[in-house]
C-alpha positions in Angstrom: 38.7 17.0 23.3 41.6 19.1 23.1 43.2 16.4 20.7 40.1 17.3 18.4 40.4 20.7 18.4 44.6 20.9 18.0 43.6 17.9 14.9 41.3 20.1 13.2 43.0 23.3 13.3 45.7 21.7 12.2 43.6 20.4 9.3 42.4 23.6 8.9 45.2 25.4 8.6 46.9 22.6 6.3 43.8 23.0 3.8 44.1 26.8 3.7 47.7 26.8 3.1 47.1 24.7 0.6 44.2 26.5 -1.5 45.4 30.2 -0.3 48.3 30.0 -2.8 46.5 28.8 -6.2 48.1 31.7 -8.7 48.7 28.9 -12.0 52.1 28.7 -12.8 53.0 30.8 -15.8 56.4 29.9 -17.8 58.9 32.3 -18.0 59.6 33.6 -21.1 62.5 32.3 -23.4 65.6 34.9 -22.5 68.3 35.9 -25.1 71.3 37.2 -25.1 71.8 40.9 -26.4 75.4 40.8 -26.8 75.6 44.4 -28.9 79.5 44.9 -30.0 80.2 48.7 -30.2 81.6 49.7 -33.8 85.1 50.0 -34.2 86.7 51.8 -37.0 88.7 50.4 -39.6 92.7 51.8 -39.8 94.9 50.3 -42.6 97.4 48.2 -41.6 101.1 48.4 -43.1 103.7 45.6 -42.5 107.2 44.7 -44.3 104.7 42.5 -46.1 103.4 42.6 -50.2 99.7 43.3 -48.9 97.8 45.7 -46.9 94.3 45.6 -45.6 92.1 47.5 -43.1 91.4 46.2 -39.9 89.0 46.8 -36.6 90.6 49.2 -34.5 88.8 47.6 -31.5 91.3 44.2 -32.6 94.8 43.5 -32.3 97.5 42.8 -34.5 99.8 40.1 -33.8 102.9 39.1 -36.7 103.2 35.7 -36.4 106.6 35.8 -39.1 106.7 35.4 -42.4 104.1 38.0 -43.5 101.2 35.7 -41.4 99.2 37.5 -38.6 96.6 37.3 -36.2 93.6 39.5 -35.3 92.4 39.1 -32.0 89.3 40.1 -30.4 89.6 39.7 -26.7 86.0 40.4 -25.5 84.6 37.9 -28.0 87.4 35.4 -27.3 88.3 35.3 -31.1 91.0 35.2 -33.4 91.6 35.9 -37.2 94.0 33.5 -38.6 96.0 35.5 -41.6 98.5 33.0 -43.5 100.2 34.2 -47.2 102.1 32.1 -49.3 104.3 33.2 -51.9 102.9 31.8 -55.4 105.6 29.8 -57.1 104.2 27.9 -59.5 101.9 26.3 -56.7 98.4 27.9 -57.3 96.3 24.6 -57.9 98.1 23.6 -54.6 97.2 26.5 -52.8 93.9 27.2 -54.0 93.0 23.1 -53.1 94.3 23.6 -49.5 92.3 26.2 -49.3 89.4 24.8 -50.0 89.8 21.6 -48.3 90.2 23.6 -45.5 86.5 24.8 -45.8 85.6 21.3 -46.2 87.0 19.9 -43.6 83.8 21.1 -41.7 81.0 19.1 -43.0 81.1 16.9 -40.6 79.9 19.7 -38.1 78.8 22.2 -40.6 74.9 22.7 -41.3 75.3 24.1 -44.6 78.8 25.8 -46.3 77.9 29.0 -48.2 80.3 30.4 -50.8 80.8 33.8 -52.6 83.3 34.8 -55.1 85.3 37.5 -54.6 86.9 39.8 -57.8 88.1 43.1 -57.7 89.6 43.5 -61.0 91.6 47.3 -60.5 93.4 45.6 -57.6 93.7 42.1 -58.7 92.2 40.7 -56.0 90.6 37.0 -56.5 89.1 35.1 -54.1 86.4 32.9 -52.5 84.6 33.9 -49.2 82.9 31.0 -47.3 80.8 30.9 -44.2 80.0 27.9 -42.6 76.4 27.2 -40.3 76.4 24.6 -37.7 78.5 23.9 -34.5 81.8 23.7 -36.8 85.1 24.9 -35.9 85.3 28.0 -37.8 82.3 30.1 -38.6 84.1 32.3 -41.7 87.3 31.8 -43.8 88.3 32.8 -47.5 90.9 33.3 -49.8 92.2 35.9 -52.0 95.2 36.1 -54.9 96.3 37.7 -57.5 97.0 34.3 -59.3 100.5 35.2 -59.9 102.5 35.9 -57.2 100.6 36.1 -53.7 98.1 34.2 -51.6 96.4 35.1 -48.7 93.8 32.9 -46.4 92.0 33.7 -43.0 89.7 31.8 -41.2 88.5 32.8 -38.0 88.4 30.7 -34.5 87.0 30.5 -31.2 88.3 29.8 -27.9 85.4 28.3 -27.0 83.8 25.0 -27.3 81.8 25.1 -30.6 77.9 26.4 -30.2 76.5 28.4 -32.8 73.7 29.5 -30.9 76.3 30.8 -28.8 78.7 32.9 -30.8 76.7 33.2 -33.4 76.5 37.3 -32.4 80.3 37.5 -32.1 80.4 35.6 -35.3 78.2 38.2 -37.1 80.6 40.9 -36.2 83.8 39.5 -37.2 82.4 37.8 -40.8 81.8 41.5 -41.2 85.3 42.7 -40.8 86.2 39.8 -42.3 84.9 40.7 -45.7 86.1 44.3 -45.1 89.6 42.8 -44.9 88.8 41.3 -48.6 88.0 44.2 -49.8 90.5 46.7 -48.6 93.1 44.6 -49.6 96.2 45.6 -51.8 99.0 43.8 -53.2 102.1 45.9 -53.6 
């Protein structure tokens, strides 16, 4: 008899357990990332070099010799890859480089976007492309005066590849990117 009794309360006690706790499960909502970059001010940036540009103050400057620099961005694990080359004659050279540069990231790119760049008072020429998709680089471009100077940047990760992921980071530096372009000054 006691068996009975210990058996059904036991029962009992399984069947409210069970029922007690019906709340239907809700999904949690989809979470993003608010990665929010505070603005940094532009300062102009002077080297023993035939340019000058303004650049992020929140960045640093590195010279990596013969009038090439970086500008990194610690907190977003990303670099700005400055390279000039002297024109001598070399301009269809240069200007293909560049571009097949860009190209090289169709394989990973979802779509390559392109803008011309002219600025006419400071003889500035250039191309400015951004490229979707898990690809290497997210923004590079060129600029020249077509006689004597060439400058490209592209900018880089330290991270695996993922859009999704940098895409914030990426946002922010295409930006000062383009503000590079257009400070720019041969002297």
């Amino acid at each position: 008899m006691i068996n009975k009794i210990m058996g059904l309360g036991l029962l009992g006690l399984t069947g409210i357990l069970f029922t007690a706790c019906k709340d239907d499960a809700v999904p949690k909502p989809q979470a993003y990332l608010n990665l929010e970059y505070p603005m940094g001010t532009y300062k102009p940036f002077e080297a023993n070099c035939p340019y000058t540009f303004g650049y992020n103050s929140l960045a640093t400057v590195k010279d990596k010799g013969n009038c090439s620099f970086t500008i990194e961005y610690p907190k977003m694990k990303a670099t700005i890859y400055l390279t000039y080359k002297p024109v001598n004659n070399n301009l269809e050279s240069l200007l293909r480089d560049a571009e097949e540069l860009t190209y090289k990231h169709t394989i990973k790119a979802d779509a390559i976007e392109t803008q011309p760049y002219l600025n006419r008072d400071k003889k500035v020429y250039g191309m400015f492309s951004q490229v979707g998709g898990d690809a290497a680089t997210n923004a590079q471009f060129y600029v020249t005066d077509s006689t004597r100077h060439f400058l490209t940047a592209s900018m880089y990760f330290y991270a695996k590849p993922n859009f999704d992921s940098v895409m914030p980071a990426a946002a922010y530096i295409k930006e000062d990117m383009q503000n590079i372009m257009e400070t720019l000054k041969w002297k």
